[in-house]
N, C-alpha and C positions, 0 to 999 in steps of 0.2 A: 210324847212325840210332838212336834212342830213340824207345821207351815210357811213357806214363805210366799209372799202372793204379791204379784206384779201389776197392778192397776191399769185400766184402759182409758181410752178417751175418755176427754170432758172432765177430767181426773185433773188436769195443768191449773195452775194461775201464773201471774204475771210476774215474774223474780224467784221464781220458786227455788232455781239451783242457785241465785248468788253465795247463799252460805257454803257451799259446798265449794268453790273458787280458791276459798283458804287457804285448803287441804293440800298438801304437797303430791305435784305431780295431775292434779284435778284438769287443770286446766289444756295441759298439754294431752292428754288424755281425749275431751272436748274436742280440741282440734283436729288431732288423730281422725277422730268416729266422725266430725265434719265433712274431712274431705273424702271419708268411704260414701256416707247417708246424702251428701250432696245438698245440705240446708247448713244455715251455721249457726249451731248448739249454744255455744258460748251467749252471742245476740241473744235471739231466742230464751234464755234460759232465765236471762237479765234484765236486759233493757226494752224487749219487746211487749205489744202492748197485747192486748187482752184479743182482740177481734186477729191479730197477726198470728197468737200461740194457737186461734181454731179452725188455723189452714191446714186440714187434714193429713198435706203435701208435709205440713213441720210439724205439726200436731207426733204424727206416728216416731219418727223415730228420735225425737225430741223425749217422749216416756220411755222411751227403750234404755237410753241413754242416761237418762236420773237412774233405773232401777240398776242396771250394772255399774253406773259409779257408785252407790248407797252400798250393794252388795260387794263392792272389789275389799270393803270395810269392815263385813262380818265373817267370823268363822262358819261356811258353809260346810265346811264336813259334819258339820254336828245337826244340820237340818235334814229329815227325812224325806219332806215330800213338799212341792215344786206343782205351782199354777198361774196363769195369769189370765185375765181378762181380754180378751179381745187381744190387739198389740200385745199385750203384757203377756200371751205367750210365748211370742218370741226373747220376749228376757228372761222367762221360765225355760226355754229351750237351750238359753246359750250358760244358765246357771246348771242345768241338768250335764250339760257336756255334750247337748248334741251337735252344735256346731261352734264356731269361736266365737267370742265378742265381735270381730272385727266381722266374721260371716252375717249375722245379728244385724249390725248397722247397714251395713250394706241393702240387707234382706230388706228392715224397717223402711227405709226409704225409696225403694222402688215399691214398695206397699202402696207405701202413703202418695206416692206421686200418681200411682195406677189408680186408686182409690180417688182420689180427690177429681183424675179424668174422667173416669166414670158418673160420680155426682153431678159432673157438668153437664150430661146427657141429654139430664132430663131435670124436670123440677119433683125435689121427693125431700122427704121430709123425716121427723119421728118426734114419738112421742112419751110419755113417761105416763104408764098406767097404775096407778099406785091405789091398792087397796082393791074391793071384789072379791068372787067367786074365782079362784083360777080357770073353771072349765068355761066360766062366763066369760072371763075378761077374754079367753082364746077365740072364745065363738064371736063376741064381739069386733075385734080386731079381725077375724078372718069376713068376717059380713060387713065390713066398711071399703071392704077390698085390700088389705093393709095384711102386714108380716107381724109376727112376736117374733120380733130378733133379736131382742135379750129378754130370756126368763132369768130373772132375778134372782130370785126367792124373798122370802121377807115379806111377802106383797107387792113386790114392785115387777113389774113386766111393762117394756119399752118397745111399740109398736113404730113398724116402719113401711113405708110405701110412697107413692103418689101425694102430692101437695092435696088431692081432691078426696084420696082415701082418707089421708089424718084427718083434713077439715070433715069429712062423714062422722068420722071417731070419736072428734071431739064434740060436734053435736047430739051425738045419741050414744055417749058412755054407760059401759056396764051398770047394771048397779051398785051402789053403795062403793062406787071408786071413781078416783079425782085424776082428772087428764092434765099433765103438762107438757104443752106443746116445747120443744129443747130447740135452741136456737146450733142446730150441726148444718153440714155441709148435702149431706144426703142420706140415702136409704141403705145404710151398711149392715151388713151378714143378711142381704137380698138377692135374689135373682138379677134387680138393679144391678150389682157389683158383676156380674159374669165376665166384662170385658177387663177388668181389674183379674178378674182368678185367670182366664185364658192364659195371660202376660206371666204371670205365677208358675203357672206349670210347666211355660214354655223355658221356665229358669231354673226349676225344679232342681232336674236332674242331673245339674250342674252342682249343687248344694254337696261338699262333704260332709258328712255325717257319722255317730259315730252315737250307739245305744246309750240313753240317757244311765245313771249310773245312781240316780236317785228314783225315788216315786211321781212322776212326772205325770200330770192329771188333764185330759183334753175337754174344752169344751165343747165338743162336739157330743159327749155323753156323761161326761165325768167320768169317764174309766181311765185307767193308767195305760201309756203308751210305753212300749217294752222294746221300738225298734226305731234308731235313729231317723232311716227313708220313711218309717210312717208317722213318723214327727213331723216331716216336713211336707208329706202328703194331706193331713189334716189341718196344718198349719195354712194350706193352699186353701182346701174345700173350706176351710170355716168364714174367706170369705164372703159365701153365699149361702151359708149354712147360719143357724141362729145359736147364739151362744145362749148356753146351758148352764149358765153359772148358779142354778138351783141343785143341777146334779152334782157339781162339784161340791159344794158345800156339805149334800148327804154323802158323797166318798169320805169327805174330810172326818165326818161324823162319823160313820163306819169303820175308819181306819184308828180310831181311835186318837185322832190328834188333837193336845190340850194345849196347844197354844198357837197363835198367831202372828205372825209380822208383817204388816204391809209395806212394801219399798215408798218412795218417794214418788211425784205427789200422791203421799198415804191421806185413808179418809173414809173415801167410796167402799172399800170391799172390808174393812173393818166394821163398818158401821152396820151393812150388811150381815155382816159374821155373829155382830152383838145380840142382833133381834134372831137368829135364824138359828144360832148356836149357842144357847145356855149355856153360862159359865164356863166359856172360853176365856182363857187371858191374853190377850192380846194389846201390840205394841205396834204405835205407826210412826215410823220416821220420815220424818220433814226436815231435818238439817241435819249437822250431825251431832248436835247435841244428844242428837235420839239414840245416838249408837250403843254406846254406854247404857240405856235399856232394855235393847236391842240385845247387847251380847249378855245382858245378866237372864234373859230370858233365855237363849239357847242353852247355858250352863242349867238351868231349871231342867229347861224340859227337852232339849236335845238329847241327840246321840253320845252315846259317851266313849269317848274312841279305846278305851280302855278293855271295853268287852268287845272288840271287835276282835274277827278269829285272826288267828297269828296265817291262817293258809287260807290261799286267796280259794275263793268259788265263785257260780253266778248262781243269782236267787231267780228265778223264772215265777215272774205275779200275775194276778188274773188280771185279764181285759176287763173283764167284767163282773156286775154284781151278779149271784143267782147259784146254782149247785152244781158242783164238779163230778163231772164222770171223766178218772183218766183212761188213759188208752192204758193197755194190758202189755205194763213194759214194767219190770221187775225193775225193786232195788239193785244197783251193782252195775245195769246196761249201760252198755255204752250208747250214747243218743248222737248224729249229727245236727248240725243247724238246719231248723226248717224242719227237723223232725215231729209227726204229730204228737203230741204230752196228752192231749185229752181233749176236753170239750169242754166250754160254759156252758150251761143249759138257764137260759134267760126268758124272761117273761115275751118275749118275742120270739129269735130265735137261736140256735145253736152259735158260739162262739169260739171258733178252732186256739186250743193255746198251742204254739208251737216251741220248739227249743229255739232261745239264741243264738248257742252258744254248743260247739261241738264239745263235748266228754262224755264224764259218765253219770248215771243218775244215780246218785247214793242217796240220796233219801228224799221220799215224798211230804211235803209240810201239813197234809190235808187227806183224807180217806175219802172212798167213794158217795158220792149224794151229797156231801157236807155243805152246808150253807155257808159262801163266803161272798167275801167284802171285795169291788174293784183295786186292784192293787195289792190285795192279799196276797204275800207269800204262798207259793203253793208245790216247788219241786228244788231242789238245789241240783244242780252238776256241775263237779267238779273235773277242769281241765286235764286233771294226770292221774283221775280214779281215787279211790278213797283215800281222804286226808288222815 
């Protein structure tokens, strides 16, 4: 099974898309998603310089933008399962099918413009905690006044707050780990951001949406999201909410997926992948010379359209990691949307799975109690009753 994984901030360098300019149709392409995102891609992507690529305002949908042109490249039907970083979920979102590319650009840019207003605020900062205790480094970062707004994994956890919390941080660091002050814009996936998420939600529910169609994995927990409106709801809260890119990597693990791709600029979540995921194969594309290792990797380890069923159904997956109790609904029922299927039962608390998708339930993928994975297949129903 295979990943593709969409990289977040501080991910950019300076030229990074010119090779990709070559490609027929790239450029016009660029333009397009310019005058949606409201920054101009093409500049940016080129000739722009270093301190210009980490205005958050062009930062955001500047990544957006490399990872859906890299992907317009690859055969996606044969990739299972869909994540990105920060921003990089929203190109995990538009590759899933929750909303178009052109939705995506659009979205990324009012992010980034909301995002970058809010930094102005106030003075706030972040930092790169790398190495430690994890319950140390959390206790630490929380007793200098400061956030863990990106758990890493790997050992790395990147604290955010107040110019006056980092600077606490960085003089009285966890044990046995190394503080690097990151030269951003401000305190993102913070309470900081709140006046960024307000503007978010106020736009929400405008957003068309449409149930992702692959395995589509949130940072907000690493669980898989199964409904297009709470794609975009999560995609809101995340945010002021701290990304969880340690949970994603244990879904990835759980799901059993033996390879990886990183979009463009690839590096970050690879590298990550390497130290945190044993004997992963994994492939980062940076121009397109990469593609071509790219697609020889999908043929490996992707889906193979061959054993797909000839009669369409929906797979209904868990939210969450932990033990399935379903609800007392026979093979053969017919289920509406919004129907309750059962329950996660998770080390905190109950986690309702519901039907997508109105038919009928022909078969359950999972018995009662059974220990499963976020994402895990777990009911099929089929639209016109048994295939």
């Amino acid at each position: 099974m295979l990943a593709l994984l969409a990289p977040g901030q501080g991910s950019q360098k300076p030229g990074f898309l010119s090779p990709w300019l070559d490609l027929p149709g790239a450029r016009a392409r660029l333009n397009w998603w310019s005058a949606l995102s409201g920054v101009d891609l093409v500049h940016l992507g080129t000739d722009a310089g270093d301190d210009e690529i980490k205005d958050t305002a062009k930062t955001q949908p500047l990544l957006v933008a490399a990872g859906l042109l890299a992907a317009e490249r690859l055969p996606l039907h044969d990739v299972a399962v869909l994540a990105g970083h920060s921003i990089g979920e929203i190109t995990a979102g538009a590759l899933a099918g929750v909303f178009s590319p052109e939705t995506a650009m659009t979205l990324a840019g009012v992010r980034g413009r909301e995002m970058a207003a809010a930094c102005a605020l106030e003075e706030t900062g972040m930092a790169a905690v790398l190495g430690g205790d994890p319950a140390e480094v959390t206790a630490a970062i929380e007793a200098a006044g400061a956030y863990p707004a990106n758990v890493n994994g790997a050992g790395q956890t990147v604290a955010a707050g107040s110019s006056e919390a980092i600077a606490k941080l960085v003089a009285q660091p966890p044990a046995k780990a190394r503080i690097i002050p990151l030269k951003v814009a401000g305190a993102f996936h913070t309470p900081y951001m709140a006046p960024a998420r307000r503007t978010l939600e106020a736009l929400a529910g405008g957003i068309a949406t449409r149930d992702p169609h692959k395995i589509l994995l949130s940072n907000a927990d690493g669980t898989a999201v199964t409904g297009g409106a709470e794609t975009v709801r999560r995609l809101v809260r995340q945010v002021t909410s701290p990304v969880r890119w340690d949970e994603c990597m244990t879904t990835l693990a759980d799901l059993g997926v033996t390879a990886i791709i990183e979009l463009p600029p690839a590096g970050t979540l690879a590298g990550l992948a390497k130290r945190a995921l044993k004997g992963m194969e994994v492939v980062t594309v940076n121009t397109p010379d990469d593609l071509a290792k790219a697609r020889d990797l999908i043929a490996r380890h992707g889906v193979v359209p061959s054993t797909r069923p000839s009669v369409p159904f929906h797979v209904t997956v868990s939210p969450s990691a932990g033990r399935f109790a379903p609800a007392d609904i026979a093979e053969g029922t017919e289920v509406s949307q919004g129907d309750l299927l059962g329950r996660v039962l998770t080390r905190h608390e109950p986690v309702d799975l519901v039907a997508g998708h109105t038919g009928v339930l022909v078969a359950w993928l999972v018995s009662d109690d059974d220990p499963i994975a976020a994402g895990q297949p777990l009911a099929r129903i089929h639209p016109g009753g048994n295939p």
